[in-house]
VMD Tcl script that draws the C-alpha trace (Angstrom):
set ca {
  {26.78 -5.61 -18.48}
  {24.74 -2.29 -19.91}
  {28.09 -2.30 -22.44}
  {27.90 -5.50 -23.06}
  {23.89 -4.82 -24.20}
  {24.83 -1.79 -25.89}
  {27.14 -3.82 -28.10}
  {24.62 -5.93 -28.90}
  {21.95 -4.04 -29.82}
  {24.05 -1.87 -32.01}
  {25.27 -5.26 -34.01}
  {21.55 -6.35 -34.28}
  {20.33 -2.96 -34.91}
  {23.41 -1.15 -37.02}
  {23.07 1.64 -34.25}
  {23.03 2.54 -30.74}
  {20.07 2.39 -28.51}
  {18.76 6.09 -27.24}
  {18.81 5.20 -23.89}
  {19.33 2.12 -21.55}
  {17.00 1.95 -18.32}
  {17.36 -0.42 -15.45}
  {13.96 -2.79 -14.77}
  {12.99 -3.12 -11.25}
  {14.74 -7.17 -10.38}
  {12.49 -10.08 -9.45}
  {12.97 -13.26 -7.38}
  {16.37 -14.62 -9.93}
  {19.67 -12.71 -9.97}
  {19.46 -11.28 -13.40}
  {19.49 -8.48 -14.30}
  {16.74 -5.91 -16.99}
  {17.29 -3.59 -19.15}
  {15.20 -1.57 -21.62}
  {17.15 -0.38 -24.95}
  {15.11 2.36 -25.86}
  {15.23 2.97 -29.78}
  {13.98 1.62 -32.76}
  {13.10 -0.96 -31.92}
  {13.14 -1.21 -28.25}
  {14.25 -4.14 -26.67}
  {14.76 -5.63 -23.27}
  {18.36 -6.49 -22.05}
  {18.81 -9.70 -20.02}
  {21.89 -10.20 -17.98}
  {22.52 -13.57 -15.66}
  {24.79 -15.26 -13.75}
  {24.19 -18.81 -14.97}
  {25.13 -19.54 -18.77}
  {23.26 -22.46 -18.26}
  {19.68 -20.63 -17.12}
  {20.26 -18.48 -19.93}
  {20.74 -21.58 -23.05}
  {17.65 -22.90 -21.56}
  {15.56 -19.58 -21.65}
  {16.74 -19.13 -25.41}
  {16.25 -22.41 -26.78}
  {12.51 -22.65 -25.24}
  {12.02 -19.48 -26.41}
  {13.22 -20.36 -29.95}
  {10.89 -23.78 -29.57}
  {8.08 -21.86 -28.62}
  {7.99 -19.38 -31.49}
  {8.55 -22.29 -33.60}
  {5.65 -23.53 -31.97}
  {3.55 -19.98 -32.62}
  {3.13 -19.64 -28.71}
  {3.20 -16.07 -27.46}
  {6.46 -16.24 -26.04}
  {8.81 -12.66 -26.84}
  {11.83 -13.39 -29.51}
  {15.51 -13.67 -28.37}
  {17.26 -11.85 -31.35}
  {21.17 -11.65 -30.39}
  {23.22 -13.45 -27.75}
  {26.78 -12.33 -26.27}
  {29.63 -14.35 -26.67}
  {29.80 -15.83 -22.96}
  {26.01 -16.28 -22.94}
  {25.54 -14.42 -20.58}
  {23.57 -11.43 -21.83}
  {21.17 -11.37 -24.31}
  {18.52 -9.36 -25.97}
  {14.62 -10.28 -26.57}
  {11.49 -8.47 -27.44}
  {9.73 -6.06 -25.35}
  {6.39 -6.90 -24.33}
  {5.68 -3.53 -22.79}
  {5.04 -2.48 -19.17}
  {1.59 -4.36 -18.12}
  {1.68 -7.23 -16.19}
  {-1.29 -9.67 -15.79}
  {-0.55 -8.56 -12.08}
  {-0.46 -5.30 -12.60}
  {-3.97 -5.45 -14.55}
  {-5.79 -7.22 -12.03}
  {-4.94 -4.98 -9.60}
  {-8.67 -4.03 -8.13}
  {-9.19 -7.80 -7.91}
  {-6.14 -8.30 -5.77}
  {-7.11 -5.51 -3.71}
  {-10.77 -6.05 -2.83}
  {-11.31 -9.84 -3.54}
  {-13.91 -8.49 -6.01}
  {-12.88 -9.03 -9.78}
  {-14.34 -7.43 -12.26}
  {-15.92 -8.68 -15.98}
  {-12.57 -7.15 -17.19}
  {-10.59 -8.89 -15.06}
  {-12.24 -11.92 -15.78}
  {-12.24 -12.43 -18.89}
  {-8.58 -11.93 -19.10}
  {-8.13 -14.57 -16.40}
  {-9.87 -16.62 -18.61}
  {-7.73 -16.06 -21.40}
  {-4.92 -16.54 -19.74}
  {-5.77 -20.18 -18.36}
  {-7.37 -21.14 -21.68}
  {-3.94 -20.43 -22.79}
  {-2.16 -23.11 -20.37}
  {-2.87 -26.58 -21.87}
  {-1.34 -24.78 -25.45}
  {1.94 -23.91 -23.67}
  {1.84 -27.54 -21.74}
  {0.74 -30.40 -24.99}
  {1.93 -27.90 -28.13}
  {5.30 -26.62 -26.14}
  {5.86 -30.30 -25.65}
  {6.43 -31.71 -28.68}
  {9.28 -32.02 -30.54}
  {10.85 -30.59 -27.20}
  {14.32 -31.37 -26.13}
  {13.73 -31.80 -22.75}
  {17.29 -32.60 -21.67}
  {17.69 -29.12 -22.02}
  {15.78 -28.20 -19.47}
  {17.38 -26.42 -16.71}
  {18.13 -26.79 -13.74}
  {16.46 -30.13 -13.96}
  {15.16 -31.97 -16.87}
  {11.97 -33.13 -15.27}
  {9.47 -33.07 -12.09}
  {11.24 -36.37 -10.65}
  {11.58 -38.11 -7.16}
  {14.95 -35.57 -6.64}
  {13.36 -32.13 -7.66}
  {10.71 -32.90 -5.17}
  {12.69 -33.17 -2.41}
  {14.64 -30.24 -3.22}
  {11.85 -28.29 -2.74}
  {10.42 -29.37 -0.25}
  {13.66 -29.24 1.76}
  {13.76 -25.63 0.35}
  {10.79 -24.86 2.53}
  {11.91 -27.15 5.55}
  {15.40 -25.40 5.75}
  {14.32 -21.98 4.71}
  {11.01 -21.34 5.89}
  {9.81 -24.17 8.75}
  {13.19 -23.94 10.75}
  {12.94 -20.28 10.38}
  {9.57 -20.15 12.17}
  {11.06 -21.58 15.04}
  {8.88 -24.66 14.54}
  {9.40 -27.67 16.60}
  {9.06 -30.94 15.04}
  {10.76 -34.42 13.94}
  {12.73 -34.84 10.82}
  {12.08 -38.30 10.50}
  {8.38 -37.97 10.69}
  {8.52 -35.14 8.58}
  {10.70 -36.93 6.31}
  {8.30 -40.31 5.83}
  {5.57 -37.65 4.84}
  {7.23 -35.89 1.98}
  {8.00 -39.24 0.90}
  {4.87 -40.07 0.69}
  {3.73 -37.00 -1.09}
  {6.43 -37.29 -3.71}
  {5.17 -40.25 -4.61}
  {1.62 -39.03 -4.34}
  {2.64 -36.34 -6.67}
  {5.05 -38.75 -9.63}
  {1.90 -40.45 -9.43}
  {-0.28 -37.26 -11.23}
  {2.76 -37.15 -13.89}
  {0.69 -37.89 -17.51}
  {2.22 -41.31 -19.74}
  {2.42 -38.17 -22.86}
  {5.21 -35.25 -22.43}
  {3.67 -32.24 -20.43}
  {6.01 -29.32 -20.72}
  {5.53 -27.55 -17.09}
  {6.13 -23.86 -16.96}
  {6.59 -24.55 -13.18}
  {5.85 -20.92 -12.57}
  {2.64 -19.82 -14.03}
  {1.81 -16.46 -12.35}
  {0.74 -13.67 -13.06}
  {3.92 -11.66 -12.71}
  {5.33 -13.91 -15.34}
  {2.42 -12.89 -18.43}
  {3.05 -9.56 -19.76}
  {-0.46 -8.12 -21.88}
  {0.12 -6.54 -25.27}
  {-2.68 -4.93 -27.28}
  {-4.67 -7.13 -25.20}
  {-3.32 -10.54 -25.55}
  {-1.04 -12.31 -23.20}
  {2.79 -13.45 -23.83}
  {4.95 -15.42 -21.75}
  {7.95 -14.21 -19.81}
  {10.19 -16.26 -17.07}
  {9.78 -19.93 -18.54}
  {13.53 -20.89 -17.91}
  {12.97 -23.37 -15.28}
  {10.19 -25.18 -16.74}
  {10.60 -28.98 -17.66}
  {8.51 -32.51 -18.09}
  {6.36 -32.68 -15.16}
  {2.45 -32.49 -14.33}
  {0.01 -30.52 -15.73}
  {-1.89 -29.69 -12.40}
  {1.13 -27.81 -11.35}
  {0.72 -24.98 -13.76}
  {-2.73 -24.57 -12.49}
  {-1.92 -24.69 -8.74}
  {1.27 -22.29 -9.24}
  {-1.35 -20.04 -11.23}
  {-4.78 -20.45 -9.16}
  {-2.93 -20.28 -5.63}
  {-0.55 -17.15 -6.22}
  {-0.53 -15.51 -2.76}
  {-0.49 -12.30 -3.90}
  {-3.41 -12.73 -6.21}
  {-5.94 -12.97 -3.73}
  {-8.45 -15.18 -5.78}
  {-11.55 -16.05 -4.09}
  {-12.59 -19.86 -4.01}
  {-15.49 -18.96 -6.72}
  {-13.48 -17.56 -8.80}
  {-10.91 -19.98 -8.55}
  {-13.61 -22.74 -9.57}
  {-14.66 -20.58 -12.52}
  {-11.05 -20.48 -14.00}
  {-10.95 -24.19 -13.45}
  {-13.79 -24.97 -15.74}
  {-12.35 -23.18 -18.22}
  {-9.19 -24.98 -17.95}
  {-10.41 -27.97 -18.52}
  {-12.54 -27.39 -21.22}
  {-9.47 -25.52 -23.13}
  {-7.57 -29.00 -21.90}
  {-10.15 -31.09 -23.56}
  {-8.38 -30.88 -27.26}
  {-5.40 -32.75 -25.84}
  {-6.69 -34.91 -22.99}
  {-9.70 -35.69 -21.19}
  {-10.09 -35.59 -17.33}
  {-12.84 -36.01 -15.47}
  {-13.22 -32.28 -12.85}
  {-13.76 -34.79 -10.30}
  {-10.57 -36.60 -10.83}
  {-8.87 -33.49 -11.54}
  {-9.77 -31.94 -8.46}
  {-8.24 -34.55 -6.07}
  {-4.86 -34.67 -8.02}
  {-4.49 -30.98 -7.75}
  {-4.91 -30.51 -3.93}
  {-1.83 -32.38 -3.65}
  {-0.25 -30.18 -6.23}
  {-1.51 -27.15 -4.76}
  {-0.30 -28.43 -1.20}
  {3.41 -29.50 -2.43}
  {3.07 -25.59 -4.50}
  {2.56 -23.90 -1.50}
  {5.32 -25.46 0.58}
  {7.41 -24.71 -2.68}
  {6.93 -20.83 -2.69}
  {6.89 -20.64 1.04}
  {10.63 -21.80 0.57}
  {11.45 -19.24 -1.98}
  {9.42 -16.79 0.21}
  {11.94 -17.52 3.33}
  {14.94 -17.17 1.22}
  {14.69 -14.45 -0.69}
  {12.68 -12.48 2.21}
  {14.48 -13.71 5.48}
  {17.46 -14.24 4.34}
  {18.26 -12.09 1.38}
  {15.79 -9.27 3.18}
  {13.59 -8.96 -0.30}
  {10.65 -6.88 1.08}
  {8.32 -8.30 -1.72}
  {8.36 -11.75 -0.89}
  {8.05 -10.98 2.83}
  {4.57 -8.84 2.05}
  {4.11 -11.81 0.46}
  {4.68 -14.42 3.33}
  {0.79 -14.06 5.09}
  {-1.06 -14.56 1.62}
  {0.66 -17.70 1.35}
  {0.29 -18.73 4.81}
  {-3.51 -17.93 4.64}
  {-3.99 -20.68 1.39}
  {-1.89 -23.21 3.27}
  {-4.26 -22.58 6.25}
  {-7.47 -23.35 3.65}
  {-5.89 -26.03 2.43}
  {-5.23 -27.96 6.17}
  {-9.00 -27.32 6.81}
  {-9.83 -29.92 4.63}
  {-7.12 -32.09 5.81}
  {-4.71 -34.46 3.81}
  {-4.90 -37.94 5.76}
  {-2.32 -39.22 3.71}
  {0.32 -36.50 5.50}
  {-0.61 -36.68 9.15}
  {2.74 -35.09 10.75}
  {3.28 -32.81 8.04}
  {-0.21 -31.53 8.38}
  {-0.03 -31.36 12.46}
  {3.25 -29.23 11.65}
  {1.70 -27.19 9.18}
  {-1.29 -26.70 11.73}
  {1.24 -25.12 14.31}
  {2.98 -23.01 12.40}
  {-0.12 -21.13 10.95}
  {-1.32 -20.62 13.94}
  {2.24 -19.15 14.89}
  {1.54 -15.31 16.49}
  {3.54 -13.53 14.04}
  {1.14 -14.96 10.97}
  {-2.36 -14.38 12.95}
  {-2.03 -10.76 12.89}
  {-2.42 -11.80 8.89}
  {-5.45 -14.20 9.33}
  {-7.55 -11.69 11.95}
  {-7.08 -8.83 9.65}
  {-10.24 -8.93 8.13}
  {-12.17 -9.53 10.88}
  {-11.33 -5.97 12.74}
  {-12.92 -2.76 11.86}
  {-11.18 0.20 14.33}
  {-13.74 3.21 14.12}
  {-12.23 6.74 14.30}
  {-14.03 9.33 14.72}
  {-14.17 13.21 15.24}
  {-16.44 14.98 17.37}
  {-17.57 18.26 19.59}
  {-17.03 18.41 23.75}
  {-19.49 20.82 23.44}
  {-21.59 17.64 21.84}
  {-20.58 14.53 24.41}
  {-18.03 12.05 24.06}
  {-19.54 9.43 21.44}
  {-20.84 6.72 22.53}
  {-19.27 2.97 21.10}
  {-21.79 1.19 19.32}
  {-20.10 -2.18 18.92}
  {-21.12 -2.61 22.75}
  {-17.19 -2.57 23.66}
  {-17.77 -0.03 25.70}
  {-15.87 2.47 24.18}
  {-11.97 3.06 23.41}
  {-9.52 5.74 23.66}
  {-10.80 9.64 23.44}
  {-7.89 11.67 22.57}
  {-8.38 15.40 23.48}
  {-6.81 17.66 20.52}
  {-7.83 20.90 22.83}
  {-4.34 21.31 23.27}
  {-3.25 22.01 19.87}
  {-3.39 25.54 18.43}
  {-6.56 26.08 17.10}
  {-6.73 27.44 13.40}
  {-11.07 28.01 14.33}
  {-9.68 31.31 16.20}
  {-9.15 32.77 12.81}
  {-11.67 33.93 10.42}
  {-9.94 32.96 7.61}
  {-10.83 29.37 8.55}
  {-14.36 29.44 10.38}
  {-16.11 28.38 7.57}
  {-13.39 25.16 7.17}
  {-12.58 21.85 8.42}
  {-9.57 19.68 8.48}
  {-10.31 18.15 5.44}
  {-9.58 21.61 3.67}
  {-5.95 21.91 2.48}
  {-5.86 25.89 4.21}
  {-6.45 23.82 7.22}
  {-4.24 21.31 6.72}
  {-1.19 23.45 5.38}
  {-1.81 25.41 8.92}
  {-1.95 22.71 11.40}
  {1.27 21.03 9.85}
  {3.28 24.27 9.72}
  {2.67 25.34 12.94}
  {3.82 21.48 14.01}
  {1.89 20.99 17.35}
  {-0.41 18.42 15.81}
  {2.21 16.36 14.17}
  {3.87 16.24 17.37}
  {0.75 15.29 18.95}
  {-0.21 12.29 16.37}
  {3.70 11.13 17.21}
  {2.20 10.21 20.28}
  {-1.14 8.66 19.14}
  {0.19 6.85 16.49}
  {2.78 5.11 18.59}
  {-0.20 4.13 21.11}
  {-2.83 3.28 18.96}
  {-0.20 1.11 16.69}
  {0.45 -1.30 19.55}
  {-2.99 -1.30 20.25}
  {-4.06 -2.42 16.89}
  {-1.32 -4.93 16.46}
  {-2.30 -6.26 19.41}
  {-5.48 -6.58 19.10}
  {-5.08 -8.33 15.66}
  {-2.48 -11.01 17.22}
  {-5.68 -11.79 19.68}
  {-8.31 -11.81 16.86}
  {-10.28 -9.14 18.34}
  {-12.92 -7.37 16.22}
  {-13.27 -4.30 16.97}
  {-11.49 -1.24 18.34}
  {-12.81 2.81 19.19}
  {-10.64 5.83 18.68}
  {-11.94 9.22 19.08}
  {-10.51 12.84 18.71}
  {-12.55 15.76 20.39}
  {-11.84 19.45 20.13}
  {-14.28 22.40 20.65}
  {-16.02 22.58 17.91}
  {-14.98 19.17 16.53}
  {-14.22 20.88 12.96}
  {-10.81 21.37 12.59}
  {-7.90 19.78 14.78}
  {-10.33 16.73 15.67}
  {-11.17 16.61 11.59}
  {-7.47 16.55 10.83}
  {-6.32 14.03 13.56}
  {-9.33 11.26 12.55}
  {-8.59 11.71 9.12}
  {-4.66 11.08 9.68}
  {-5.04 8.20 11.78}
  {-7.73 6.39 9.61}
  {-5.59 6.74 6.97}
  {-2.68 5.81 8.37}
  {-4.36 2.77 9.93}
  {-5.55 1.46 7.11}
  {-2.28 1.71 4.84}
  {0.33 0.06 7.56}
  {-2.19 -2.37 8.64}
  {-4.23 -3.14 5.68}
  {-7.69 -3.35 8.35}
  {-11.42 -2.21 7.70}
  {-11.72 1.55 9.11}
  {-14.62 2.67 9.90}
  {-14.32 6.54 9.39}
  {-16.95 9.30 11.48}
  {-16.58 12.83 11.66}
  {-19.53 12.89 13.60}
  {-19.85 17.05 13.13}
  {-19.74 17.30 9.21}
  {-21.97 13.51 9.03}
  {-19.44 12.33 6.87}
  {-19.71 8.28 7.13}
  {-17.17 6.41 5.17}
  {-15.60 2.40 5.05}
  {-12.29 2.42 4.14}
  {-11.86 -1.67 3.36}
  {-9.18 -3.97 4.75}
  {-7.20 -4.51 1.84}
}
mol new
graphics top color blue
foreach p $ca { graphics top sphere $p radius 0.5 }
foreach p [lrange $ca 0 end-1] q [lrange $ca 1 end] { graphics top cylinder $p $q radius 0.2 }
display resetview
């Protein structure tokens, strides 16, 4: 493949690239490269001729069009490689970051959101015409068949998975009834659906955004775009937000067709529903079954919009909605929900000062006695520090009896946690104590807030009750 590329590029270019570095993969089988020289340009190797002819002729349409979509300038004789621009290293994703992170977008982030989705109904009405939509691949529209594909996709990858029980007839007569629902929403006009609008897919360059991953997009409806985009599970949008990016949707839409927000609204809930089912499928695939840690990390973000969604209800799906109901409550995703709602407070602290007491009214928790360990205070070269201080730090981990000790702690106080967020408790007390509560008892509260809140993504309430250091780390 890379000499296939390098080929290529030196018959576009009239010399060899520099270099030739492998791009992390995605959800597809193909394969990225980045020809470093002048110019750079970014490799693209498939498996499917087919996937390929319809990336490059949308791509070709598009530019045609003057949509920000990046140029396909040489093609191998198999089709199965081919170079196109490159759009740089940033991500939409990767620039609303924060957002993801803490729910809380900022103006930044916002306003490229807002670019972004003011971009849509271009890419859906202007990509549309003079479109050869038999093309299109794998399917040359959002029809009756490519419905039921997917939803099958989630029924036989994802809901079986689960260990769900439930009827396939029932569930059957209800995706029949939401695939009609959903050909229903289809618009009289051509509406070219990217069918997966994310924000993995839109690459930002000198501050605009360009299109990336549009080869399985075909005739369909427009809501879809805006679910697939609004309801990515790893974007963590709030509901305000969400609401904000929808008014300036439809205004951008308003050029090419009118809909009333209220009508819009109760067309896309379906959409969003049938989307979500959709990417839960691809989810169980490419993360159960092809073992893709990405799309598994991805799994309880998903689950928790599905769960939103079924509060509401959809009367029109009754068993698919009582089988959706069980399966999000399903142990192994409530660890997910409950995560916000625990805080675990660790703290460090002095015998010589009492054991703390647990203001949550719990009762208390476990007190861990670091006394044990060899104590770095019996030198004078660390009196004046605590186990925040790297001296400290680089002692206590070379001499090894603490990281043996936190071994221990961390195996305990795992379970614990996990436990406790299966049950949808709220709170949960950890203490460390040592003499002067400065140094081992610093180190070991430190280490296990951390380590709490990276592997289980919770609110940690962090106390080092000695140095009155008070600090939130946020479930993330």
């Amino acid at each position: 493949m890379i000499q296939t590329l390098e080929t290529l590029y030196s018959q576009f270019t009239g010399h060899a690239p520099e270099s030739v570095e492998a791009l992390p993969g995605a959800g597809s089988n193909r394969s990225y490269y980045r020809l470093k020289g002048t110019p750079t340009l970014i490799g693209v190797c498939g498996t499917s001729r087919e996937e390929n002819e319809a990336f490059i002729y949308l791509s070709r349409h598009f530019q045609a069009q003057h949509l920000p979509v990046p140029a396909v300038h040489a093609v191998s004789n198999d089709g199965l490689c081919y170079l196109q621009d490159d759009l740089g290293t940033d991500s939409l994703f990767q620039l609303i970051a924060h957002g993801r992170e803490t729910g809380e977008f900022d103006s930044t982030e916002k306003e490229l959101l807002k670019k972004v989705i003011r971009l849509l109904p271009r890419i859906q009405f202007e990509g549309a015409q003079g479109l050869d939509f038999g093309k299109c691949y794998p399917a040359v529209e959002f029809n009756h068949r490519s419905i039921l594909w997917d939803l099958n996709y989630f029924k036989y990858c994802f809901l079986k998975a689960t260990g769900v029980e439930f009827r396939e007839d029932l569930l059957e007569d209800d995706f029949e009834t939401l695939c009609q629902t959903l050909i229903e929403s289809m618009e009289p006009q051509p509406v070219f659906m990217y069918r997966d609008f994310q924000s993995r897919n839109i690459m930002v360059k000198d501050g605009e955004p360009y299109l990336i991953d549009f080869q399985g997009g075909r005739k369909g409806p427009l809501y879809y775009d805006v679910a697939s985009f609004l309801w990515q599970a790893k974007a963590n949008y709030p509901d305000s937000l969400r609401q904000e990016l929808i008014d300036e949707y439809l205004e951008a839409l308003r050029p090419y067709k009118q809909i009333e927000k209220e009508v819009f609204l109760s067309r896309l809930r379906h959409v969003v529903l049938f989307r979500t089912l959709q990417v839960l499928g691809a989810y169980g695939f490419r993360g159960y079954f092809e073992k893709k840690t990405h799309f598994i990390e991805s799994i309880p973000f998903a689950i928790e919009n599905l769960r939103q969604l079924l509060q509401e209800g959809f009367p029109e799906y009754p068993y698919l909605c009582e089988v959706l109901q069980r399966m999000t409550e399903l142990k192994q995703f409530a660890a997910a929900r409950n995560r916000r709602n625990l805080t675990v407070t660790v703290m460090s602290f002095s015998y010589r000062k009492g054991i703390p007491a647990d203001e949550s009214g719990n009762g208390g928790g476990y007190v861990f006695d670091c006394r044990a360990v060899h104590n770095p205070g019996r030198y004078e070269q660390y009196k004046s520090l605590t186990g925040l201080n790297t001296p400290v730090i680089e002692f206590l981990e070379k001499d090894g009896e603490i990281t043996e000790f936190l071994r221990h702690t961390d195996a305990l106080v795992d379970a614990h946690v996990q436990r406790f967020l299966e049950r949808g408790f709220s709170h949960l007390m950890i203490c460390f104590g040592c003499t002067g509560g400065q140094h081992r008892s610093v180190y070991s509260a430190q280490h296990t807030a951390v380590h709490l809140h990276e592997k289980f993504k919770i609110n940690v309430h962090l106390i080092h009750r000695e140095q009155q250091i008070d600090q939130l780390l946020k479930a993330k």
